[in-house]
C-alpha positions as CSV (number, residue, x, y, z in Angstrom):
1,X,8.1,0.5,5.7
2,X,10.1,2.4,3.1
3,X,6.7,3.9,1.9
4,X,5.1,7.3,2.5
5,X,1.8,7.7,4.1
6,X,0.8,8.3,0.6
7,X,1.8,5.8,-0.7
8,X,1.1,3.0,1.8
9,X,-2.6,4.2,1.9
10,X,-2.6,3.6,-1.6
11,X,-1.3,0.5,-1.9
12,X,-4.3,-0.7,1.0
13,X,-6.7,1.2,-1.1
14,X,-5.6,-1.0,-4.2
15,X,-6.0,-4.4,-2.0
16,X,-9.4,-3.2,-1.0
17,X,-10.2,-2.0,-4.6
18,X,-9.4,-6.0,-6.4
19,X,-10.8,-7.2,-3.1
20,X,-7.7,-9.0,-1.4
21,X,-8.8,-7.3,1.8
22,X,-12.5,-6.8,2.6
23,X,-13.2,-3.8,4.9
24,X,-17.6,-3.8,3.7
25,X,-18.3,-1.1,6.0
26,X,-15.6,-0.9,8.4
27,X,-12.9,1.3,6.6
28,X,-12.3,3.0,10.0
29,X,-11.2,0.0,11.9
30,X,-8.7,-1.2,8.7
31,X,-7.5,2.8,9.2
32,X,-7.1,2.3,12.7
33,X,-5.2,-1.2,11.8
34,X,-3.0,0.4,9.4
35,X,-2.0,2.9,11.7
36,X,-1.5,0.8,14.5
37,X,1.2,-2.1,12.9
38,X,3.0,0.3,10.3
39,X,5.2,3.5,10.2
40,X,5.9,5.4,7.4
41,X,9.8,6.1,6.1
42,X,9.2,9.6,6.9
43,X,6.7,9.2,10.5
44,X,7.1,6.4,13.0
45,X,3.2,7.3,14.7
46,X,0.7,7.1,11.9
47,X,-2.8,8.7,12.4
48,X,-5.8,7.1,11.3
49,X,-6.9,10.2,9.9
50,X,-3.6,10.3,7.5
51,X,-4.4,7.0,6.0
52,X,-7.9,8.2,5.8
53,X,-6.9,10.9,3.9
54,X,-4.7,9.3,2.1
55,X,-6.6,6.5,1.1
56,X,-9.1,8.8,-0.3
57,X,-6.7,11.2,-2.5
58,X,-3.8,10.0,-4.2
59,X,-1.3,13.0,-6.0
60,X,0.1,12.3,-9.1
61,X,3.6,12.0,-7.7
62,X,1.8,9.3,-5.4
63,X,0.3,7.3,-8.1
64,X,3.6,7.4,-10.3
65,X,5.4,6.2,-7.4
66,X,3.6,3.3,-6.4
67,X,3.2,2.3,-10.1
68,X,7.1,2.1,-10.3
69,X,6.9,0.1,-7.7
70,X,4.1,-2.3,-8.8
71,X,6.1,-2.6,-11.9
72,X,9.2,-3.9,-9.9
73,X,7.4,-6.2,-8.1
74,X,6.0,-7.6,-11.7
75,X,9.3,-7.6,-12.8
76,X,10.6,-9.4,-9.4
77,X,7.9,-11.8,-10.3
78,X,8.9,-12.9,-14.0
79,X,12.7,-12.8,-12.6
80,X,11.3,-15.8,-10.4
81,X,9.4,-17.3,-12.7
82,X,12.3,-17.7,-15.4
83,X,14.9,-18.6,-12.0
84,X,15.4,-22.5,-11.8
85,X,15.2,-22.1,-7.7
86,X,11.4,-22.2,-8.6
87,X,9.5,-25.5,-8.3
């Protein structure tokens, strides 16, 4: 991924938060998952404890980031919707 470890963390932490992934009372295993099928743009071995870490504290920079790129992703999305390749 093109993402910090930072910023990925965050980005589970907001699919937890709206409830798109359900971790109930195993956050450690969805840390261990994280860590196990993704690598950061800056590490290729991801600790559990990073995304732990991570997922729990979120900079500024962090949070400004990722909302740039939930806003490109929003816009992405209306660029489909007003595309006539979509059905």
């Amino acid at each position: 991924m093109n993402l910090t470890i930072p910023e990925l963390a965050l980005f589970a932490r907001l699919l937890t938060e709206i409830k798109v992934v359900s971790v109930k009372d195993n956050k450690q295993q969805y840390f261990k998952f994280l860590s196990q099928i993704y690598m950061s743009k800056d590490d290729k071995d991801i600790s559990e404890n990073s995304i732990k870490n991570a997922f729990y504290s979120s900079s500024k920079d962090t949070l400004a980031s990722v909302e740039r790129l939930l806003i490109r992703m929003l816009n992405t999305i209306q660029k489909f919707k007003d595309s006539k390749m979509i059905s």
